[in-house]
N, C-alpha and C positions, 0 to 999 in steps of 0.2 A: 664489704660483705663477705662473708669467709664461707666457705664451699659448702658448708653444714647447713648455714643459712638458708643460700641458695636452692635447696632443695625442701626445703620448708613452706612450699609456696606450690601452686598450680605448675606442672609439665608443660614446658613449650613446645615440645612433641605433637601435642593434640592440636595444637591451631593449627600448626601447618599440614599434618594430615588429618583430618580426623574422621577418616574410614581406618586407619591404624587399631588392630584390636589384641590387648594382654589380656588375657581370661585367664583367672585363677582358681581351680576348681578341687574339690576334692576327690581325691580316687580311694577308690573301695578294696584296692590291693595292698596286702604286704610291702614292703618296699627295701631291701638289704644293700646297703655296700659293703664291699668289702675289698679292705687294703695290705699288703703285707700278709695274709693269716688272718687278721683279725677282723670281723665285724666292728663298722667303725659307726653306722647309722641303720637302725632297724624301725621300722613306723609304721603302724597301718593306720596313720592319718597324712601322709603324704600329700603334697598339691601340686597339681597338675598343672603347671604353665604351658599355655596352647597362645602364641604370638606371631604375630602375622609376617611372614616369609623365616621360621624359624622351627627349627625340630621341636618338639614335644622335649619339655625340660620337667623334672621332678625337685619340688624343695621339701625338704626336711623341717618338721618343728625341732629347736636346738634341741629339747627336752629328751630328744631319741638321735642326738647323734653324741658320739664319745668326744666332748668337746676339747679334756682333756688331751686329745690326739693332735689338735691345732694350734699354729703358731700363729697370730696375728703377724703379718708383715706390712709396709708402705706401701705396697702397694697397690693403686685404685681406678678404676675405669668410672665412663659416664655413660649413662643413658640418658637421651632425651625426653622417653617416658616413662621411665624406673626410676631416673637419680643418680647417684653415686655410689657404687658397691667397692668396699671392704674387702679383705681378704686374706685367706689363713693359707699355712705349710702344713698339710696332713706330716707327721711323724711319729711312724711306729717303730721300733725295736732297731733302732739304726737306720731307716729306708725313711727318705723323704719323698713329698710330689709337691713342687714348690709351687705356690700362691695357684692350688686345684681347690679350693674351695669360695665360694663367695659369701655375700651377703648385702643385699637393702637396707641397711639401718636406719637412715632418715630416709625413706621413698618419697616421690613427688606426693598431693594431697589426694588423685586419683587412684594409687596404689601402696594406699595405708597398711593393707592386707597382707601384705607382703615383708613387713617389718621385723620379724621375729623367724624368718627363715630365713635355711642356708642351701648352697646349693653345688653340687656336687662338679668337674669336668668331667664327662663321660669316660675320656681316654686315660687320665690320671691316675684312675684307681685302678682294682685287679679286676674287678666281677661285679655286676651287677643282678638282682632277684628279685623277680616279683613271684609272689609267693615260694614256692620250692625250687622255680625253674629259670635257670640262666637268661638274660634279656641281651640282646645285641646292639650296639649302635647309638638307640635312640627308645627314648618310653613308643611303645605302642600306643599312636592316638584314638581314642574311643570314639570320635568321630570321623575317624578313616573309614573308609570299605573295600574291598576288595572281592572284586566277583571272578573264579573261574568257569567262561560257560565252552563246552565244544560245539563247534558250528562246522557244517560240511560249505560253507560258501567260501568257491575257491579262494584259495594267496597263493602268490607270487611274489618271489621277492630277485632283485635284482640289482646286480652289484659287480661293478668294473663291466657294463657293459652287456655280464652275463646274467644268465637266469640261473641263480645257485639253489632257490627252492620253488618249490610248487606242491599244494598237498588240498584236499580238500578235508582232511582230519584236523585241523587247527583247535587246537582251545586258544580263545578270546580273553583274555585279562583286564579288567574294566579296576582300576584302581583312582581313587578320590584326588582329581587333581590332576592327572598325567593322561599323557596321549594311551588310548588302547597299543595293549602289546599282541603280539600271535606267535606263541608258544608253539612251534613247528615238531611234529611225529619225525626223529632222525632220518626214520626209511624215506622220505620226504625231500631229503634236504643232499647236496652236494658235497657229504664230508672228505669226500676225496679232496676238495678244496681246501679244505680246513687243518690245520695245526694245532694241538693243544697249545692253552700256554700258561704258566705259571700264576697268572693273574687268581685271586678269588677276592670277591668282594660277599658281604655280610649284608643282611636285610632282616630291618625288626620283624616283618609280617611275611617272610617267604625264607631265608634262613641262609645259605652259603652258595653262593653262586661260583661254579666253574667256569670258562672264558676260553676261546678258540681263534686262532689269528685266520686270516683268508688268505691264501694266494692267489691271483686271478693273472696270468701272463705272468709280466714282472712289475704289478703292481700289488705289495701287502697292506691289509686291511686289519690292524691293530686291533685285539680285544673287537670284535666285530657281533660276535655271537657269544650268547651264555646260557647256562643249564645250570637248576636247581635237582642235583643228584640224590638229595634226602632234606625236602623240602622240611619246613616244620610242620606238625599236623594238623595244624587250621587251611593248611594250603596242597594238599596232594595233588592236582590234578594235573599240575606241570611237571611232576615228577618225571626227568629224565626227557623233558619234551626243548628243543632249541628254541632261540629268542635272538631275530637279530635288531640290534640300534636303530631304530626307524629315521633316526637324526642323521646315520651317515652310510645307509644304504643309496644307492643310485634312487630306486622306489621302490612302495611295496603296492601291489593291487591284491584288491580284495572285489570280488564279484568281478574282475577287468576293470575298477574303477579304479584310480591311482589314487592313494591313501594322500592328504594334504602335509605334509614336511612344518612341524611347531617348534618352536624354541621351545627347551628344556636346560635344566640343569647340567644334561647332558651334551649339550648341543655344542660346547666347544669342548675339544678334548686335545 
């Protein structure tokens, strides 16, 4: 049976899990890449792939991407509930991104839907837009949330031993998925402890994060804390407020209660 075949037929994906969920959805945004200069895929019928332990991925109808621009190459990956994806060399004006595009062509019988799109590597290209305004990272999921609330119930947070903040000014960060954060008032916090450091990490729904090492005796505490210094505008209220790793703080208390320690994505570093 030849591999084309094999995906002609029900995903063996779903027996084994089948709490596993691909949603395929349409988004109501513009949607631009762009590569080298050029606009390479423009669509405001984009689709929103939302897959379980998986960023927010956007496909293109071919129809609105410059196909022209694409090299079919050999080579091909598998998915247990997608199939087998295809895949192209974006090349514009001299500048290659080799095998940054995909595609589903014969999908399992579950994700029919999926047939006729392609789908872009985030990092590959230059720029990403939804509507007029640059996008970061990853699509912003429409079924994300994120709540900034300020709460006067004390924190505490404590690290090597010490007690590096304490504030009753907290804003509380309540985001779809992750342990609550607490965005600390600086006046609050022990930056005498702290070093900047060169680190900045990007976030689709909060925007560029700054990053501070800790000294405590002569044990350092790597990338320990971070600040949103010009947040994006859906999210002001941590503007210029600290955030330390709840993952590799000693603890934090809130109320005097000791905050439970969760695995995250974060949790090994």
């Amino acid at each position: 049976m030849t591999k084309q075949a094999e995906t002609d037929h029900r995903s063996p994906g779903y027996a084994k899990h089948p709490g596993y969920r691909v949603d395929f959805e349409l988004s109501p945004r513009r949607v631009r890449v762009e590569f080298n200069g050029e606009i390479i895929a423009d669509t405001t019928a984009a689709m929103l792939m939302r897959e379980t332990r998986h960023t927010p991925v956007y496909y293109f109808p071919r129809a609105d991407v410059k196909m022209e621009t694409l090299q079919r190459t050999d080579h091909n990956s598998y998915c247990p509930f997608k199939g087998d994806a295809s895949y192209w060399t974006i090349a514009v004006d001299g500048q290659e991104a080799e095998n940054a595009v995909w595609s589903y062509e014969h999908p399992f019988e579950e994700k029919t839907e999926i047939k006729d799109y392609v789908s872009f590597y985030w990092g590959k290209v230059d720029h990403w837009y939804e509507e007029d305004e640059e996008i970061f990272v990853h699509p912003r999921d429409p079924h994300k949330r994120i709540d900034v609330v300020p709460s006067r119930r004390p924190v505490r947070v404590m690290l090597g031993g010490e007690q590096i903040a304490e504030t009753t000014g907290a804003h509380f960060l309540f985001e779809t998925g992750l342990p609550t954060r607490y965005y600390l008032p600086a006046a609050d916090v022990r930056t005498d402890l702290l070093e900047p450091s060169d680190t900045q990490t990007q976030c689709p729904y909060k925007g560029i994060a700054s990053y501070w090492s800790a000294m405590i005796g002569d044990q350092r505490f790597e990338d320990i804390v971070w600040s949103y210094p010009q947040p994006i505008a859906e999210c002001p209220k941590i503007k210029d407020y600290l955030c330390f790793f709840n993952e590799h703080v000693d603890a934090i208390f809130v109320d005097g209660a000791e905050i439970p320690q969760v695995e995250t994505a974060w949790s090994k570093r």
